[in-house]
C-alpha positions as CSV (number, residue, x, y, z in Angstrom):
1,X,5.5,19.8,75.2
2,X,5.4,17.9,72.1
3,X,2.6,17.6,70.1
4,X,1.2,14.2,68.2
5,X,3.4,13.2,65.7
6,X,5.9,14.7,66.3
7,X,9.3,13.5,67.5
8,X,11.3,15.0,70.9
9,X,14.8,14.4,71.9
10,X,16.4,12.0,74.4
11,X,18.9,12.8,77.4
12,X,21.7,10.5,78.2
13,X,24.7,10.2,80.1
14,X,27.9,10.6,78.6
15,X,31.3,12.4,79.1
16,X,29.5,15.6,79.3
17,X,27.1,14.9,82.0
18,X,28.9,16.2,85.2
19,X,30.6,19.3,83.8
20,X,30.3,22.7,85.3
21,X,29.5,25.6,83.6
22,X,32.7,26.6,84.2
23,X,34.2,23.8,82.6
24,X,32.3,24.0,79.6
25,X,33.2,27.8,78.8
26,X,37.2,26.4,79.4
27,X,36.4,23.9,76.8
28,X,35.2,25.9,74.0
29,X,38.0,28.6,74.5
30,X,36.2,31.6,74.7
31,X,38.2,34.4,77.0
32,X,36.5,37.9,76.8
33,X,39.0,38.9,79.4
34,X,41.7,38.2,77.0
35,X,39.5,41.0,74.6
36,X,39.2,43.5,76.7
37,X,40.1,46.9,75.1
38,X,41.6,45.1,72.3
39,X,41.5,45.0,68.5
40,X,40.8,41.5,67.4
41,X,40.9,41.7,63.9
42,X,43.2,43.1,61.1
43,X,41.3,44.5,57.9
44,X,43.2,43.0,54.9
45,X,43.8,44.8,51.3
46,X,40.8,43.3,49.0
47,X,43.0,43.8,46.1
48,X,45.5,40.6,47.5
49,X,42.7,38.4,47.6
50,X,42.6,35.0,45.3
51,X,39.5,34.1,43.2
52,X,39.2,31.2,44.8
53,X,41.2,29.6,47.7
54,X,41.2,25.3,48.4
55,X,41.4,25.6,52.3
56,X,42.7,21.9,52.2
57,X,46.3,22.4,50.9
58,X,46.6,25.1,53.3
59,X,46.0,22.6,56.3
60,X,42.7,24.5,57.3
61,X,40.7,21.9,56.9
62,X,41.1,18.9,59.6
63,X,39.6,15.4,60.0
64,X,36.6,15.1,61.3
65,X,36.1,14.2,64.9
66,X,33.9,13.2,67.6
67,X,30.4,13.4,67.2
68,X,28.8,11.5,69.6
């Protein structure tokens, strides 16, 4: 319900549009199967840490993409 004034959001058609759910959860990655019992992160020593890190000479930052 939107209320006067105030602005909504539009639906359209686009690359998206006739995607299963299943497809969408193969897009983004996620595998909890894969998880399953398993330790997914490592705690690192604190005292190895930098004062400050620049995430772009390290190739961690990437162009942006798609936004449509």
């Amino acid at each position: 319900m939107l209320l006067a004034g105030k602005t909504g959001f539009t639906k359209g058609i686009n690359k998206f549009s006739d995607w299963t759910e299943q497809e969408y959860r193969m897009m983004l990655g996620y595998r909890p199967d894969l998880f399953h019992g398993k330790k997914v992160f490592t705690v690192l020593p604190e005292d190895s840490n930098a004062a400050s890190v620049d995430w772009r000479t390290k190739g961690a930052v990437t162009p942006v993409k798609n936004q449509q």
